[in-house]
C-alpha positions in Angstrom: -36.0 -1.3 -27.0 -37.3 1.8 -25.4 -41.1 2.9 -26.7 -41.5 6.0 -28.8 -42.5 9.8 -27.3 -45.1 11.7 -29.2 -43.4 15.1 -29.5 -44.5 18.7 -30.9 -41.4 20.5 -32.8 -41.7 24.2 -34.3 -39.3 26.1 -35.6 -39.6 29.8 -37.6 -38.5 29.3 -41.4 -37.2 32.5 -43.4 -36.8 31.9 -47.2 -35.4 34.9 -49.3 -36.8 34.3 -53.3 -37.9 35.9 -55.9 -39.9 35.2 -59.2 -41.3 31.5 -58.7 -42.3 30.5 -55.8 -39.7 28.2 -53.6 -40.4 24.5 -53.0 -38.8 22.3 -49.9 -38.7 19.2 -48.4 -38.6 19.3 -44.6 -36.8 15.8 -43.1 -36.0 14.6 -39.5 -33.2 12.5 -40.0 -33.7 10.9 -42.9 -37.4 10.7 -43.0 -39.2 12.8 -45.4 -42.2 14.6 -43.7 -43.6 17.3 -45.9 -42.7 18.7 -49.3 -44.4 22.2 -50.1 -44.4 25.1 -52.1 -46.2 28.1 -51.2 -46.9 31.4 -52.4 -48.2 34.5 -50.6 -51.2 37.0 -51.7 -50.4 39.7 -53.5 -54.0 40.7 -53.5 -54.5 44.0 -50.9 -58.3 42.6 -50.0 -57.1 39.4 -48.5 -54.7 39.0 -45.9 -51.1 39.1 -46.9 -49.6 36.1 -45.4 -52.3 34.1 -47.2 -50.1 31.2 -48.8 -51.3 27.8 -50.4 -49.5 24.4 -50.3 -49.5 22.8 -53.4 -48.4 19.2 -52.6 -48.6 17.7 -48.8 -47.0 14.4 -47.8 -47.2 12.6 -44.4 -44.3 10.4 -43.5 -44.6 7.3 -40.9 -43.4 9.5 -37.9 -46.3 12.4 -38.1 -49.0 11.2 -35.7 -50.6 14.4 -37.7 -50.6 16.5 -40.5 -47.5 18.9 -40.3 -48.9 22.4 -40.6 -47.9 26.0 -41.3 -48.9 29.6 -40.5 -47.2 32.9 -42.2 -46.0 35.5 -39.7 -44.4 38.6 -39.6 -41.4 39.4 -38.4 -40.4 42.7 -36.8 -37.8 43.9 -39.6 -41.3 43.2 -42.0 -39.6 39.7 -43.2 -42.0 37.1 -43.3 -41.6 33.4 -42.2 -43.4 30.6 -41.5 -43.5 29.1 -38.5 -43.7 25.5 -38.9 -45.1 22.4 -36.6 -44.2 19.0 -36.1 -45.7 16.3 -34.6 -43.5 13.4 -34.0 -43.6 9.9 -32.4 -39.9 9.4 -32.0 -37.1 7.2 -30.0 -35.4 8.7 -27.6 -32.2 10.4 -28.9 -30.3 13.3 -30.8 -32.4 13.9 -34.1 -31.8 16.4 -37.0 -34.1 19.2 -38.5 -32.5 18.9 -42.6 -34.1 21.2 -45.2 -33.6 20.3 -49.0 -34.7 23.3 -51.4 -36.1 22.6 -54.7 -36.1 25.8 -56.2 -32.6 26.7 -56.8 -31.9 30.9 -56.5 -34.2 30.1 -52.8 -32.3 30.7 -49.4 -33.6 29.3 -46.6 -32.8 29.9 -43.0 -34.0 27.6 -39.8 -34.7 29.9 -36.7 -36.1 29.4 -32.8 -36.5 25.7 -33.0 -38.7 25.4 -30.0 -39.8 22.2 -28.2 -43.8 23.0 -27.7 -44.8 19.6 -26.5 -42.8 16.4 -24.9 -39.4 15.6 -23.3 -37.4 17.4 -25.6 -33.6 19.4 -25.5 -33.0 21.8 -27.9 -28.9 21.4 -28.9 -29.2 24.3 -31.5 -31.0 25.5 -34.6 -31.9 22.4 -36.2 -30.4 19.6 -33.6 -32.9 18.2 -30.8 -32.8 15.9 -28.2 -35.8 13.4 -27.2 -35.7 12.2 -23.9 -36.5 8.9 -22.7 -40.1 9.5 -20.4 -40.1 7.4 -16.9 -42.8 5.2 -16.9 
């Protein structure tokens, strides 16, 4: 059985809302890694993409806390742009998104391999390479 590779996912996720705040739970395959809901500042003082997660779980494949930052987009939409660390086995894993909040849209963009032997296949579908040793 071939060893697992520690590898760094990110992706840019756009969610269109309005009134409550939207939850999600974020899964690779069929582990759960994070469920959050967040909510941006409306305050002018403080920065705009300011955003609090209300509930944080870590699953058995994060070597570390999955984490978050609010961009901007160039059309003014705003996203976050989400990070994974993984310890997986080599093969084709899925990126699956469940919303809780049920008027919420979301949209996975620019899944990115930023660490590790990784192929991206397309928006949510990556490859893990098997490392020589």
């Amino acid at each position: 059985m071939s060893d697992k590779e520690f590898v760094i996912i990110g992706f840019n996720l756009f969610c269109e809302w309005q009134k409550a705040p939207p939850a999600y739970r974020l899964y690779v395959d069929d582990e759960l890694l994070t469920e959050r809901t967040y909510i941006w500042a409306k305050d002018t003082k403080r920065d705009p993409c300011d955003f609090w997660i209300d509930r944080q779980k870590l699953c058995k494949l994060c070597t570390r806390l999955c984490h978050t930052t609010c961009r901007q987009a160039k059309d003014d939409s705003k996203y976050l742009h989400e990070v994974l660390p993984l310890e997986l086995s080599p093969g084709v894993h899925k990126i699956r998104l469940q919303s809780l909040s049920k008027k919420a849209k979301f949209n996975i963009r620019n899944l990115q391999a930023k660490q590790g032997p990784v192929n991206i296949i397309d928006s949510t579908t990556f490859e893990v390479l098997e490392c020589e040793q």
